[in-house]
Jmol script that loads the backbone (N, CA, C; Angstrom):
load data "model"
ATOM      1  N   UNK A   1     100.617  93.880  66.991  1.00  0.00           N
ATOM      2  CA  UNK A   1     101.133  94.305  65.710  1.00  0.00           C
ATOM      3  C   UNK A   1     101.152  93.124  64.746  1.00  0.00           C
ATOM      4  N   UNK A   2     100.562  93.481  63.663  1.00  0.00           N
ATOM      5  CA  UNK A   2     100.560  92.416  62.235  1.00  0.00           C
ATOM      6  C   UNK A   2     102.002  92.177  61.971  1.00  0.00           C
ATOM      7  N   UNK A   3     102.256  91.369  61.711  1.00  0.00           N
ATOM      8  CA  UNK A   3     103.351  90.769  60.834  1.00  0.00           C
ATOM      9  C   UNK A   3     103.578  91.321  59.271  1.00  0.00           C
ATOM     10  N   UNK A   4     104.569  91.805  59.002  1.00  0.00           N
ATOM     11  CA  UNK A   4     104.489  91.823  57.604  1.00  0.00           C
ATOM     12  C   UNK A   4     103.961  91.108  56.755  1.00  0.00           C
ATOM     13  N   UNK A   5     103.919  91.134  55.200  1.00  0.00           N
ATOM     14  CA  UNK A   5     103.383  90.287  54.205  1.00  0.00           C
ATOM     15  C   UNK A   5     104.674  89.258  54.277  1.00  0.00           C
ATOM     16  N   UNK A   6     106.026  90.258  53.604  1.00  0.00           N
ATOM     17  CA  UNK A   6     107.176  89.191  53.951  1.00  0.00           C
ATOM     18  C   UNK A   6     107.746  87.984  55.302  1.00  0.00           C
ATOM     19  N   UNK A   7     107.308  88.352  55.750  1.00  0.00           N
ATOM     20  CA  UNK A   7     107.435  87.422  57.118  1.00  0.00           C
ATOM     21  C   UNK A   7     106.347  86.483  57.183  1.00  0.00           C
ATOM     22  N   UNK A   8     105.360  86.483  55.949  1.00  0.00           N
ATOM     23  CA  UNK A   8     104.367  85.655  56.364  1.00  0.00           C
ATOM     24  C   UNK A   8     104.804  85.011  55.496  1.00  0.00           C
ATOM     25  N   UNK A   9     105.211  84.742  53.923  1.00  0.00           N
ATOM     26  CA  UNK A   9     105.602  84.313  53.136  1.00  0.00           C
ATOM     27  C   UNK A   9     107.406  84.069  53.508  1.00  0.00           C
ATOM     28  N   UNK A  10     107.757  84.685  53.651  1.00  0.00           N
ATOM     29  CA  UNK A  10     109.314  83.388  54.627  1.00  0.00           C
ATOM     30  C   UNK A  10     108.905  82.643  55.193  1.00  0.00           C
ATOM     31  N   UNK A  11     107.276  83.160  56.002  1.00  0.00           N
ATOM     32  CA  UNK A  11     107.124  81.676  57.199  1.00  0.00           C
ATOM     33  C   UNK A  11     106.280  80.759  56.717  1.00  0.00           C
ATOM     34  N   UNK A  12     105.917  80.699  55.727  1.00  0.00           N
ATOM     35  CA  UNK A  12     104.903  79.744  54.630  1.00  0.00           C
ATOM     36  C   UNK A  12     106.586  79.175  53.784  1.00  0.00           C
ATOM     37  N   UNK A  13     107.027  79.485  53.216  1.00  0.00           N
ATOM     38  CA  UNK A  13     108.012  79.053  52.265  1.00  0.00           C
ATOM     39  C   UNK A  13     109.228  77.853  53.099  1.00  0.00           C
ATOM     40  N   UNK A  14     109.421  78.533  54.340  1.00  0.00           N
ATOM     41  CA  UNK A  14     110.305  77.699  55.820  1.00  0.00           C
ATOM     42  C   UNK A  14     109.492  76.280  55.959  1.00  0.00           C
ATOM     43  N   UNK A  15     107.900  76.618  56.126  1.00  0.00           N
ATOM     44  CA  UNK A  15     107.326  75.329  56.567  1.00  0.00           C
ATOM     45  C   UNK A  15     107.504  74.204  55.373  1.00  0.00           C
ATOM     46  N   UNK A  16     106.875  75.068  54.070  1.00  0.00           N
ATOM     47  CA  UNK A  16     106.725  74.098  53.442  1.00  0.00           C
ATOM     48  C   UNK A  16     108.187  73.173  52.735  1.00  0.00           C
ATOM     49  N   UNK A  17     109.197  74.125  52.817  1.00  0.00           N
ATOM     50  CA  UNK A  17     110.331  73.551  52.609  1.00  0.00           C
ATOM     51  C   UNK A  17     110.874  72.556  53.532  1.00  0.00           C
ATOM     52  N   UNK A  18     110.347  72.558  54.407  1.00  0.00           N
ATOM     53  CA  UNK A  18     110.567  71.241  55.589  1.00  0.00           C
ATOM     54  C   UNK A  18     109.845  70.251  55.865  1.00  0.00           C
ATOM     55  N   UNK A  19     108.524  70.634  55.225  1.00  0.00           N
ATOM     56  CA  UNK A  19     107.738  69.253  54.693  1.00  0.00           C
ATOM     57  C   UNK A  19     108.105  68.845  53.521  1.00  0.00           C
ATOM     58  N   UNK A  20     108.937  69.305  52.247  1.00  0.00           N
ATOM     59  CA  UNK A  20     108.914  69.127  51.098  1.00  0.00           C
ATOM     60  C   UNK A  20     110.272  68.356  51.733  1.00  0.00           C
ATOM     61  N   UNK A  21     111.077  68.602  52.330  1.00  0.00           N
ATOM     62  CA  UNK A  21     112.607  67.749  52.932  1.00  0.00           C
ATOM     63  C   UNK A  21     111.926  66.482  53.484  1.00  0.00           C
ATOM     64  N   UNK A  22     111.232  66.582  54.237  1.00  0.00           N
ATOM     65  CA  UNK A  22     110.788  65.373  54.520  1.00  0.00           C
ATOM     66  C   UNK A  22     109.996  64.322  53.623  1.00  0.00           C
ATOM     67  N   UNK A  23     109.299  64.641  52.437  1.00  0.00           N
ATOM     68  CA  UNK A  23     109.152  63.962  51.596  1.00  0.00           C
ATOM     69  C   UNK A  23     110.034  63.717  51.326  1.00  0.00           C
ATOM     70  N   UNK A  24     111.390  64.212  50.543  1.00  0.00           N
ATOM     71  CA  UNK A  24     111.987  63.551  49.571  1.00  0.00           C
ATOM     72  C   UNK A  24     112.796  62.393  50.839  1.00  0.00           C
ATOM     73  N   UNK A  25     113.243  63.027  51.361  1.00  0.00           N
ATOM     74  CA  UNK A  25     113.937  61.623  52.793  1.00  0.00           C
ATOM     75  C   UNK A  25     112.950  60.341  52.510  1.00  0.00           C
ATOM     76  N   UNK A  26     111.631  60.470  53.034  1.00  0.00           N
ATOM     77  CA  UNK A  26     111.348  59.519  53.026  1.00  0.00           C
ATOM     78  C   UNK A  26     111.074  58.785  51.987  1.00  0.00           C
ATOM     79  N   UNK A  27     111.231  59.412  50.436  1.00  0.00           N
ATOM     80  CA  UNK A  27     111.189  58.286  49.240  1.00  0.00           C
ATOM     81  C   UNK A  27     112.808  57.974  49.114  1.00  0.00           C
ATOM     82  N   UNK A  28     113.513  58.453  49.640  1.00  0.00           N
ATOM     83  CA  UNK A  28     114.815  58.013  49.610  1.00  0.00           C
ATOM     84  C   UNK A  28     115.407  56.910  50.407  1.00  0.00           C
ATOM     85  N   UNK A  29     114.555  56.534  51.555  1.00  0.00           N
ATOM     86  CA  UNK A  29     114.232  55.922  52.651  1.00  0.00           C
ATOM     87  C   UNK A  29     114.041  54.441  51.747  1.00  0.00           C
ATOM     88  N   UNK A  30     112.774  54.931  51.337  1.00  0.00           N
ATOM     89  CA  UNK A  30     111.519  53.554  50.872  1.00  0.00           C
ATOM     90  C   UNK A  30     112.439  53.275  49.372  1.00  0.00           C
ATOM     91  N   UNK A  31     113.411  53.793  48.871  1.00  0.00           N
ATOM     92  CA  UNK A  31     114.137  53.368  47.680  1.00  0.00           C
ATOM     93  C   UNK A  31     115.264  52.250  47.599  1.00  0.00           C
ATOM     94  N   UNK A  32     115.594  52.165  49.594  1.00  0.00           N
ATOM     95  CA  UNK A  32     116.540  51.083  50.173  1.00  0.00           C
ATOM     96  C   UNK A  32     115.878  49.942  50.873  1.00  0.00           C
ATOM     97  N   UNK A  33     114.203  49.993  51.063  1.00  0.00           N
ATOM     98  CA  UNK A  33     113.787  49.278  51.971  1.00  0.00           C
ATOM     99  C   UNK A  33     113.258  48.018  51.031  1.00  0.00           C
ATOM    100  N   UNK A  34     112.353  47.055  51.450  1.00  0.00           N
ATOM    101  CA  UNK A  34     112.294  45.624  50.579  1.00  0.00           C
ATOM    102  C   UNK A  34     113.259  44.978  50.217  1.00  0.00           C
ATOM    103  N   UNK A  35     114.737  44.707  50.921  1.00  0.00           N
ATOM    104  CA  UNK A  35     115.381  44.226  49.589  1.00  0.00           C
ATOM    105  C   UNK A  35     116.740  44.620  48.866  1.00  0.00           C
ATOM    106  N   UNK A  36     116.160  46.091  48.739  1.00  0.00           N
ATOM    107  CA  UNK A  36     116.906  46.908  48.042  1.00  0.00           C
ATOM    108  C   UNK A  36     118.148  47.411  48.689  1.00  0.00           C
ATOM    109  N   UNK A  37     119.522  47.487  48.468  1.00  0.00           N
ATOM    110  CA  UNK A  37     120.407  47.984  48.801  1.00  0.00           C
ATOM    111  C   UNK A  37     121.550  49.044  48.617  1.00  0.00           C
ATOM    112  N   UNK A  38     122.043  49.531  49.075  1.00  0.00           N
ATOM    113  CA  UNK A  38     123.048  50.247  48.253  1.00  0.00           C
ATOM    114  C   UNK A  38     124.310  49.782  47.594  1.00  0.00           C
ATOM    115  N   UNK A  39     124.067  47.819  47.570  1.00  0.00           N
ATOM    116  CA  UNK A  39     125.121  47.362  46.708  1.00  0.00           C
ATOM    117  C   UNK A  39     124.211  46.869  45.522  1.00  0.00           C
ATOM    118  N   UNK A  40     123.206  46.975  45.583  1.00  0.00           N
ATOM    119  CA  UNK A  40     122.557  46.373  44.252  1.00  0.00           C
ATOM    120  C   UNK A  40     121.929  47.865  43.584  1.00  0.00           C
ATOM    121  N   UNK A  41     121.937  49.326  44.276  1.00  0.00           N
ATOM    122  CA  UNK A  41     121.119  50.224  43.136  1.00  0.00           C
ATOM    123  C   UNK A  41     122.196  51.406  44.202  1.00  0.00           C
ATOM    124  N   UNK A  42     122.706  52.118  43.071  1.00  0.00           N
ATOM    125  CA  UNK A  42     123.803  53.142  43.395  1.00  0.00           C
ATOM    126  C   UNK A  42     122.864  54.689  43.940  1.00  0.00           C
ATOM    127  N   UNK A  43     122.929  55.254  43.996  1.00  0.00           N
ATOM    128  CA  UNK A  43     122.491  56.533  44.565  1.00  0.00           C
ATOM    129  C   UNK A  43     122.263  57.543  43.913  1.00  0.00           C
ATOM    130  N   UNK A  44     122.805  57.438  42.838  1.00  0.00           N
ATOM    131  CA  UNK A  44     122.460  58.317  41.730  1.00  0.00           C
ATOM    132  C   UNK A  44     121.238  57.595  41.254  1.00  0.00           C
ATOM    133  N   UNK A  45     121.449  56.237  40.934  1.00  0.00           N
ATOM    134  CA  UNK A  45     119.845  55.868  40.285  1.00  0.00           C
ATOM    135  C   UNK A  45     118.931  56.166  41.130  1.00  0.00           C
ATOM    136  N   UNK A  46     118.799  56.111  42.640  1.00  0.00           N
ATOM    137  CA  UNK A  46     117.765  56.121  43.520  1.00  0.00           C
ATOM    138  C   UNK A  46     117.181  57.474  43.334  1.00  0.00           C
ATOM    139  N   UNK A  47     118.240  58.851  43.230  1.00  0.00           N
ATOM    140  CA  UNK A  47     117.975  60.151  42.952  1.00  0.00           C
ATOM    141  C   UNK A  47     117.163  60.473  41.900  1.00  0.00           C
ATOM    142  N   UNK A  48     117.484  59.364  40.709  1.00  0.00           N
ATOM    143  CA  UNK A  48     116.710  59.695  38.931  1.00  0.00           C
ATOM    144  C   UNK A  48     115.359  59.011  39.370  1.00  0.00           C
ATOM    145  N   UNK A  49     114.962  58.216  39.951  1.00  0.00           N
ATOM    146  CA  UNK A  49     114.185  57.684  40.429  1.00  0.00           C
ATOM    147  C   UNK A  49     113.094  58.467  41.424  1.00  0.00           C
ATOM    148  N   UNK A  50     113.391  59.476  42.106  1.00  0.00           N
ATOM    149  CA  UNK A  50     113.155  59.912  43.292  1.00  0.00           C
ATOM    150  C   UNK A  50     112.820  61.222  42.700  1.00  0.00           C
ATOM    151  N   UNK A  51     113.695  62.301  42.295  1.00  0.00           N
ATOM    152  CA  UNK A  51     113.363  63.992  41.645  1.00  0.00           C
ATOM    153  C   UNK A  51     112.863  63.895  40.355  1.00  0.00           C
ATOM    154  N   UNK A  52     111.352  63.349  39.850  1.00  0.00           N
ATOM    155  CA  UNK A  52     110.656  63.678  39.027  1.00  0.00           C
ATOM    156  C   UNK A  52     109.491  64.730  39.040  1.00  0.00           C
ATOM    157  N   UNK A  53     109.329  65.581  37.786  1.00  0.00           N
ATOM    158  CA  UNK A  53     108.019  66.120  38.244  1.00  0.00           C
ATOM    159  C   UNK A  53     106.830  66.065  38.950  1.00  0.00           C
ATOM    160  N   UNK A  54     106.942  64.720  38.754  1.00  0.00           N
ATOM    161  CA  UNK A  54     105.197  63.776  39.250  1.00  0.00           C
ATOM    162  C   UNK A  54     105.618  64.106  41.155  1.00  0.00           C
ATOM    163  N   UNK A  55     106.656  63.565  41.761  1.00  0.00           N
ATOM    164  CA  UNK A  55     106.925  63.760  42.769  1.00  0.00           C
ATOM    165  C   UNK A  55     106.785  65.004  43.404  1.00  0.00           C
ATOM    166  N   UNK A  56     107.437  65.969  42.692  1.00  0.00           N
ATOM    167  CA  UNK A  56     107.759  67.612  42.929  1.00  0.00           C
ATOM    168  C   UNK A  56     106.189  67.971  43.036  1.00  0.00           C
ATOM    169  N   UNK A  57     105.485  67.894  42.207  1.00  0.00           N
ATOM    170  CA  UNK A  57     103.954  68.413  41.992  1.00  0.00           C
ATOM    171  C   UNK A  57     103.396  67.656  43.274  1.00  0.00           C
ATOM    172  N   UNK A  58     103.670  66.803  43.828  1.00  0.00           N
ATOM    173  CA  UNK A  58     102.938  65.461  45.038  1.00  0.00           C
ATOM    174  C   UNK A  58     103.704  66.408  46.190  1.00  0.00           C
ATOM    175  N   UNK A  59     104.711  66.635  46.317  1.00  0.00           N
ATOM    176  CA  UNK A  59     105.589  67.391  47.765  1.00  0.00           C
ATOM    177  C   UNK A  59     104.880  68.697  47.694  1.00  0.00           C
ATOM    178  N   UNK A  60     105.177  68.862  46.756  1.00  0.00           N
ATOM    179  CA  UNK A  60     104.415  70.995  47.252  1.00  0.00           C
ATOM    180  C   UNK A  60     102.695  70.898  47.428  1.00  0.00           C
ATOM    181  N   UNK A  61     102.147  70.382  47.134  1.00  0.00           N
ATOM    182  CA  UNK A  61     100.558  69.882  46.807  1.00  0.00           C
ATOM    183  C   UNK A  61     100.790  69.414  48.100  1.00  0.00           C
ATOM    184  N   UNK A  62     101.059  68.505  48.818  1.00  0.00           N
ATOM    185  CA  UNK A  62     101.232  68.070  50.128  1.00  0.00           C
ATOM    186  C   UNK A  62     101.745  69.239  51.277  1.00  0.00           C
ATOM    187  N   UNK A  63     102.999  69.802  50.690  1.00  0.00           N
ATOM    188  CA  UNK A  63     103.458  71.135  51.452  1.00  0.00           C
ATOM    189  C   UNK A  63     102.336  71.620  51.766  1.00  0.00           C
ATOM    190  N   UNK A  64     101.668  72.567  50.960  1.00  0.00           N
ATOM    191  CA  UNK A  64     100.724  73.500  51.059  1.00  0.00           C
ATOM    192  C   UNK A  64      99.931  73.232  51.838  1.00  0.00           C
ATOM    193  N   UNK A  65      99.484  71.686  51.621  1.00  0.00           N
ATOM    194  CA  UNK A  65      98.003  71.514  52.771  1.00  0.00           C
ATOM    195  C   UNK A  65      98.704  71.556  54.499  1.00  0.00           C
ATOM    196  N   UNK A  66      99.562  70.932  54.531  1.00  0.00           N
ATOM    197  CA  UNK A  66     100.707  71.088  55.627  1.00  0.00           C
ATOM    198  C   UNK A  66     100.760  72.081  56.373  1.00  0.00           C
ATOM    199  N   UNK A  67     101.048  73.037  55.562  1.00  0.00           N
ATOM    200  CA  UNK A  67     101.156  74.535  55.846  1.00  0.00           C
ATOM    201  C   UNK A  67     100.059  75.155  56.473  1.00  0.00           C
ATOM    202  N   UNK A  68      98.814  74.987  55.585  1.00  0.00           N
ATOM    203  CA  UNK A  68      97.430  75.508  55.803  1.00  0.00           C
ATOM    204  C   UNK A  68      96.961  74.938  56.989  1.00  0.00           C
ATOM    205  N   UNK A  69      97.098  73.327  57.473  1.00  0.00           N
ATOM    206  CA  UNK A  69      96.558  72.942  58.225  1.00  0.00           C
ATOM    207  C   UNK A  69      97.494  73.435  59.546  1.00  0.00           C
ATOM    208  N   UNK A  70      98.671  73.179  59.353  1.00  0.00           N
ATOM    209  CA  UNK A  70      99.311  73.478  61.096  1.00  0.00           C
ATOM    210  C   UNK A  70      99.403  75.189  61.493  1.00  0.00           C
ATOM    211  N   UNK A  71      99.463  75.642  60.196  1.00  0.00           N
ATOM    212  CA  UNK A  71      98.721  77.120  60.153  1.00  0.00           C
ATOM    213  C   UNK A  71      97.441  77.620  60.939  1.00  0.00           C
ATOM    214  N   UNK A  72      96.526  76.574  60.742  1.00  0.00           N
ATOM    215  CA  UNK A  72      95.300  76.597  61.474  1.00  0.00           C
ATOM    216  C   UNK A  72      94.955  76.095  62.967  1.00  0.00           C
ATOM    217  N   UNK A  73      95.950  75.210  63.099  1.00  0.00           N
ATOM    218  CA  UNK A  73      95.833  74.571  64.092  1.00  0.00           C
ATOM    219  C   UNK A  73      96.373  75.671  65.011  1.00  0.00           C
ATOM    220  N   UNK A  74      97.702  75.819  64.722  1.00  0.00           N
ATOM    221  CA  UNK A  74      98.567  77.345  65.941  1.00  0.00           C
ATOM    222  C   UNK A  74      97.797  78.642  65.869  1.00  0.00           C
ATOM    223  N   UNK A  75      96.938  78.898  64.983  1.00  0.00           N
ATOM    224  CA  UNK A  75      96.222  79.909  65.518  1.00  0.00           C
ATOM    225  C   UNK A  75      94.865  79.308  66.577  1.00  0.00           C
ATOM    226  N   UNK A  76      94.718  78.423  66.720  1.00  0.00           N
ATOM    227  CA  UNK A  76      93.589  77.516  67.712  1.00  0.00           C
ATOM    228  C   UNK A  76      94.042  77.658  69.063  1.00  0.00           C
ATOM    229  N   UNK A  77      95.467  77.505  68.962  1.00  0.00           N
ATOM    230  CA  UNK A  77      96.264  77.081  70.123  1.00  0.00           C
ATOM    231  C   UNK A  77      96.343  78.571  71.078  1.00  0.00           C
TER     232      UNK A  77
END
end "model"
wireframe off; spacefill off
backbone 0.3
color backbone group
């Protein structure tokens, strides 16, 4: 039995929202590393720094291929 349309799109929207979490972690990551601390740059700046469009357009653009590829791969499997 096929899967619904909705269940395919919850399960596309699940993945990519957990690759899109893992982007932002890891620029949140690389915003403390070199140097940088959380006594010299507060957390709010790291955030204004971190949730720009340019980013958002780079996480879902990344999501998607994410998606498509481990998508492809588990139907291999």
């Amino acid at each position: 039995m096929r899967p619904k349309t909705s269940q395919i799109v919850q399960k596309a929207l699940l993945e990519m929202g957990f690759i899109i979490f893992l982007f932002y972690s890891n620029l949140m990551m690389g915003q403390y590393n070199f140097g940088h601390s959380f006594a010299t740059r507060s957390l709010l700046e790291a955030m204004r720094n971190i949730f720009t469009l340019d980013n958002f357009v780079i996480a879902v653009v990344a999501a998607f291929i994410g998606h498509v590829v481990f998508d492809q791969v588990r139907k291999r499997l």
